[in-house]
N, C-alpha and C positions, 0 to 999 in steps of 0.2 A: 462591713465595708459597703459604701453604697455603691448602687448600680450606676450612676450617673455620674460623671467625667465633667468640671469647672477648672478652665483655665484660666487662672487671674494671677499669672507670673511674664506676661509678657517684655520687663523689664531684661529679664533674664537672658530669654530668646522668645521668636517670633516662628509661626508656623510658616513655612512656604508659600504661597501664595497658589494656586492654579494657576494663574497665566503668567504668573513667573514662572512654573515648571514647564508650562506648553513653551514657552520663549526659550528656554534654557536647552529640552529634548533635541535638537535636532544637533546641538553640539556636542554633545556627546557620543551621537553617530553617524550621521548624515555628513555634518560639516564638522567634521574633526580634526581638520589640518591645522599646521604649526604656522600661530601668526607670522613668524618670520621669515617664513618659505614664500619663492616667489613662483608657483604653478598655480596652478589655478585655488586649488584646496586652500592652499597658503592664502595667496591673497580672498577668500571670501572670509577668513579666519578674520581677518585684518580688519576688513569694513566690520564684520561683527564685533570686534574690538573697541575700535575706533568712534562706531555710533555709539556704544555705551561709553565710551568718555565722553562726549557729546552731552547722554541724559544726564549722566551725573554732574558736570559740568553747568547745564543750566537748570538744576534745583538748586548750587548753590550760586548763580548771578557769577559766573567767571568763564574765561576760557575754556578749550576740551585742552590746551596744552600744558596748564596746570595743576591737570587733576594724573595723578600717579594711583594707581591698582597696586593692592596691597593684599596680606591674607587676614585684614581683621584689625579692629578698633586698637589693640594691645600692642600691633606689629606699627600700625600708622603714629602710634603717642612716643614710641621708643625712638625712633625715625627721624621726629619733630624734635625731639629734646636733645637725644645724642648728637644727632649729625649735621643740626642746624646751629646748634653753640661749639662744637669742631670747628665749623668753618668760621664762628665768629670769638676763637680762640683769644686772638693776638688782641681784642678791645677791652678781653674781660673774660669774666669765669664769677659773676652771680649771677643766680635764679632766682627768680620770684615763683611760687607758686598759693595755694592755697591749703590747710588742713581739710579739707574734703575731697580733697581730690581722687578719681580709681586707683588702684595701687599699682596699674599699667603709669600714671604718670609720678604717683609716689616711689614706687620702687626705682624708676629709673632716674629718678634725682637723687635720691639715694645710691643709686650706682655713680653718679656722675658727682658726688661731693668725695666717695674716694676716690676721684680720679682729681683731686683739687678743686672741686669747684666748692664752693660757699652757697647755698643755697636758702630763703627765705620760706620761712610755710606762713603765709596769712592766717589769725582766727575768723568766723565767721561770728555773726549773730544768732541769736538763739534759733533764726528762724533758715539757719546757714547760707543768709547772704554773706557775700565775700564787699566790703566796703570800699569801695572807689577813690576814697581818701585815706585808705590805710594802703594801695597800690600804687598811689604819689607818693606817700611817705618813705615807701621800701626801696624808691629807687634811686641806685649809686652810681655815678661816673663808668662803675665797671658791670653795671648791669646789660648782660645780652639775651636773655630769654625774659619775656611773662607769661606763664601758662595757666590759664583758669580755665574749666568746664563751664561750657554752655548750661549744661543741666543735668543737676544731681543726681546717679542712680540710684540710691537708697530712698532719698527724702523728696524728689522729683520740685526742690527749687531750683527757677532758672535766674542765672545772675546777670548782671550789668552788663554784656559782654561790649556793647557798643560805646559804652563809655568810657570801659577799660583798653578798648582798643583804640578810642581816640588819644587819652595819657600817653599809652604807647607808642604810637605813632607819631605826634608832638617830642619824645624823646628820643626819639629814631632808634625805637628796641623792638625786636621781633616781636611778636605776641601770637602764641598758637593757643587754641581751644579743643578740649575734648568734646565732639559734639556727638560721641555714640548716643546718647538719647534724646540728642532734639531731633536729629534729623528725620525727616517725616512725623516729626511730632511737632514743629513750632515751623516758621517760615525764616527761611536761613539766607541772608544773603552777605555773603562775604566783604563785600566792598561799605554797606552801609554797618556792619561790623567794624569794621577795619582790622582785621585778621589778616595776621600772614599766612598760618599754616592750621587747617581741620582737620581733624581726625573721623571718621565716620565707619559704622559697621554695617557691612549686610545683612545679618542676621537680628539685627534689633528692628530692620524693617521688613520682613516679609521675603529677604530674600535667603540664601543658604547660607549655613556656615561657611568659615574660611576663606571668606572674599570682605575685603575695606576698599578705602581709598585716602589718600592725605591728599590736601589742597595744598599748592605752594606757589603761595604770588610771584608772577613773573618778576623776575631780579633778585629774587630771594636766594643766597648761594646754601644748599645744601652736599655734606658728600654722601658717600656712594654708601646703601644698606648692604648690600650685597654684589660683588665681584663675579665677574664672568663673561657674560653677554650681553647684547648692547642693549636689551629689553627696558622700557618704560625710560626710556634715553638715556641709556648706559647706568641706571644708579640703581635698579635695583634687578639683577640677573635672574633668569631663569625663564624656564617656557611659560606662559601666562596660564590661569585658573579660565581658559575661557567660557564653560558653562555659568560658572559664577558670576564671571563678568558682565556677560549677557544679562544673567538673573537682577543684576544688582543694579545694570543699567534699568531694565524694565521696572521692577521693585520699586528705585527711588522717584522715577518718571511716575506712576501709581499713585503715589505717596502724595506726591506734590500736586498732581490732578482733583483729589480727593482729600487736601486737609480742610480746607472750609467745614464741610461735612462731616470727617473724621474729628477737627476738634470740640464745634459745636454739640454732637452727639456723642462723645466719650467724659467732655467737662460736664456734662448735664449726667452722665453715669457716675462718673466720681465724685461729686457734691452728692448727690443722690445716697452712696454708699460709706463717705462719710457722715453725713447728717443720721444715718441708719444706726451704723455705728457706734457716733457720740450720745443719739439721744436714748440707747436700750442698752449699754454698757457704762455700769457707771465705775468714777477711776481710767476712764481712757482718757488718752493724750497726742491731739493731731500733731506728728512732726512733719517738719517743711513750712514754707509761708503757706498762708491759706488760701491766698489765689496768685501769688507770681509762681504755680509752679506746673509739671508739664498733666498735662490734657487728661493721661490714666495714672496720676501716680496716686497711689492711698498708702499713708505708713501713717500707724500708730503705735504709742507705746500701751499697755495692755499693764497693770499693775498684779503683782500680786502670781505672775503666771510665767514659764519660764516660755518664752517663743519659740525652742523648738518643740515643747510639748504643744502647743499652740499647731504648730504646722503638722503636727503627724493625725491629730485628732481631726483637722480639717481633712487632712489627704482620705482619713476614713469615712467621711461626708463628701467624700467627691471633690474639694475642692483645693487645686495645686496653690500653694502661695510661695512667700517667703519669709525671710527674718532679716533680710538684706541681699548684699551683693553674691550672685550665685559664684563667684569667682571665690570667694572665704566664706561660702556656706560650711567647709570640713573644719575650721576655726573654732575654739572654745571662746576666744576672748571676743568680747564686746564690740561694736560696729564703731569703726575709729571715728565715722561720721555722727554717731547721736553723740559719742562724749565730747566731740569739739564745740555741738550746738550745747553742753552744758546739761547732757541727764549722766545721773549718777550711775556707778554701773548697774544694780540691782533692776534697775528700771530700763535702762539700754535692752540686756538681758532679755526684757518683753516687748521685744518690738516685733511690727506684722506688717510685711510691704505687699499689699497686693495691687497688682498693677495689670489696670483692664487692656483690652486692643483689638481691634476691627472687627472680629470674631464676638467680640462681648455683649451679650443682651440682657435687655430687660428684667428677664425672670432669673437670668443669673446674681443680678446684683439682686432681686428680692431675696434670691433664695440664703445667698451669705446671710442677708440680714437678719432674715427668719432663724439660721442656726447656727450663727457666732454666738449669739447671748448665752444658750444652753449650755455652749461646751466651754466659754469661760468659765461660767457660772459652777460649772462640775470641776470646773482644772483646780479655781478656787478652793469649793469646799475639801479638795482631796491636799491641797497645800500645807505643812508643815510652817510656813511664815505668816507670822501674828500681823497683821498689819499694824496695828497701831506703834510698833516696832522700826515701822518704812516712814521715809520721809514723803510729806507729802508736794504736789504739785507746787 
């Protein structure tokens, strides 16, 4: 086991940030009053509330009265889908979506075709773009949702989204976007989008667990997530996450101060560790487009090696990766993301997502380079599968 600690899974989650924690400590005991109460406690509860709808509010170019506090990416996609085609019941009951999509907005179209609805899955291209003429194609008279991700978590392509939201918009059909991985990783603005409804996580930027947020353009009729009290304007009840909220205000506010910087200096580690990669392992295979995709994302396919042996022999070199989305990391079967871009399963099978972020340096990505080749190269020779047996590229 080595002595040394490499975090190259920030796709997954994201470490806290310090001055997101300093932002965040005084809510948890100093100012711990319930936003809804009107004493004093209550109301600084409130303004603390309030200006983090504000930050998050202007990183993505909209209103503070269209952004709604949520507990996370998974709660804000279910939200968007469920209970914005509820209310646009009586026009229709299909969906558009895409074959890549997280299975936050898979499954719940999946819930939402037994409840009658008809639902479409987009293929992508090998390089899992989602085609902008096959989302004109798809759409019927009775279509009331489009939902495509910003950017891929496995394969970290980012898709058309502005151009899909323009189709949509032209057809007067909502169009919501999962943006858990762009946000603070590309520059997000909802109006030059044309997005109705975003989905966004704390925790994939630096802030804590179990705080999101969904965007919902003003006019957009959604119903109600949760019954009770009149919190986040009567639709979704409950006493608010206020340290998170705080966090997630400061976090995104961060994010968006520092992505010039953040992307220039993560894209130049990524290329970096790609190029490392392809040119000292040979049989790898970059997935994703090779440059429309986000700032830290690296997946390759890995021939000949099962990727979770892949990932336990790196964790013993120190360094944390993945094999995909940490949400079906307990999953035997294959990343539904590489078979839609078209790898067989044998080779899906060896896939390796390591995905850099703010924390990421230099000697880190040497150091992957310096000893990923060995311990392929040992997975190999200990492999029972003939290669000449596997198909090749």
């Amino acid at each position: 086991m080595s002595d040394r600690l490499i975090y190259m899974d920030n796709a997954a989650t994201t470490s806290v940030r310090p001055e997101v924690l300093e932002a965040m400590m005084p809510y948890f005991t100093q100012h711990f009053g319930n936003a809804s109460s009107i004493h004093t406690f209550g109301r600084g509860a409130r303004r603390a509330l309030e200006n983090a709808r504000k930050q998050v509010a202007a990183a993505l170019g909209c209103e503070a009265r269209e952004i709604y506090f949520t507990a996370g990416g998974s709660e804000s996609d279910n939200w968007a889908i469920r209970c914005a085609v509820e209310a646009k019941a009586s026009k229709g009951k299909h969906i558009i979506t895409s074959a890549i999509e997280h299975h936050a907005v898979l499954h719940t179209c999946e819930y939402m075709e037994k409840q009658g609805y008809e639902v479409t899955y987009l293929p992508v291209d090998e390089y899992g773009l989602v085609s902008v003429e096959s989302v004109k194609n798809a759409i019927r008279p009775d279509t009331v949702l489009i939902t495509i991700m910003a950017a891929n978590n496995e394969i970290g392509t980012l898709q058309p989204i502005a151009e899909i939201g323009k189709i949509a918009k032209e057809n007067g059909i909502l169009f919501h976007t999962d943006a858990v991985q762009a946000v603070g990783a590309v520059p997000i603005d909802v109006n030059a989008w044309n997005v109705d409804m975003l989905s966004l996580s704390g925790h994939k930027l630096h802030a804590p667990k179990g705080i999101g947020a969904l965007y919902v353009r003003k006019g957009v009729r959604i119903s109600n997530l949760i019954y009770g009290g009149a919190q986040e304007r009567g639709l979704r009840a409950g006493t608010e996450n206020l340290p998170g909220i705080v966090g997630l205000g400061k976090a995104i506010e961060l994010a968006v101060a520092e992505l010039p910087e953040y992307t220039e200096r993560v894209s130049r580690l990524r290329d970096k560790l790609i190029k490392g990669i392809l040119d000292n392992i040979p049989d790898v295979q970059l997935n994703g487009h090779p440059t429309i995709r986000l700032p830290g994302n690296v997946n390759v396919s890995v021939r000949y090696v099962e990727g979770e042996a892949l990932l336990m022999r790196l964790d013993l070199a120190g360094v944390a990766a993945s094999s995909g989305s940490a949400c079906t990391s307990g999953s035997l079967d294959p990343s539904h993301v590489l078979l839609a871009i078209g790898l067989p399963h044998e080779i899906a099978h060896g896939s390796l997502r390591l995905s850099l972020g703010n924390d990421t340096t230099e000697e880190e990505v040497d150091y992957v380079i310096e000893k990923l080749p060995g311990i392929v190269e040992n997975l190999r020779a200990m492999s029972p599968v003939n290669a000449s047996n596997l198909f090749s590229f």
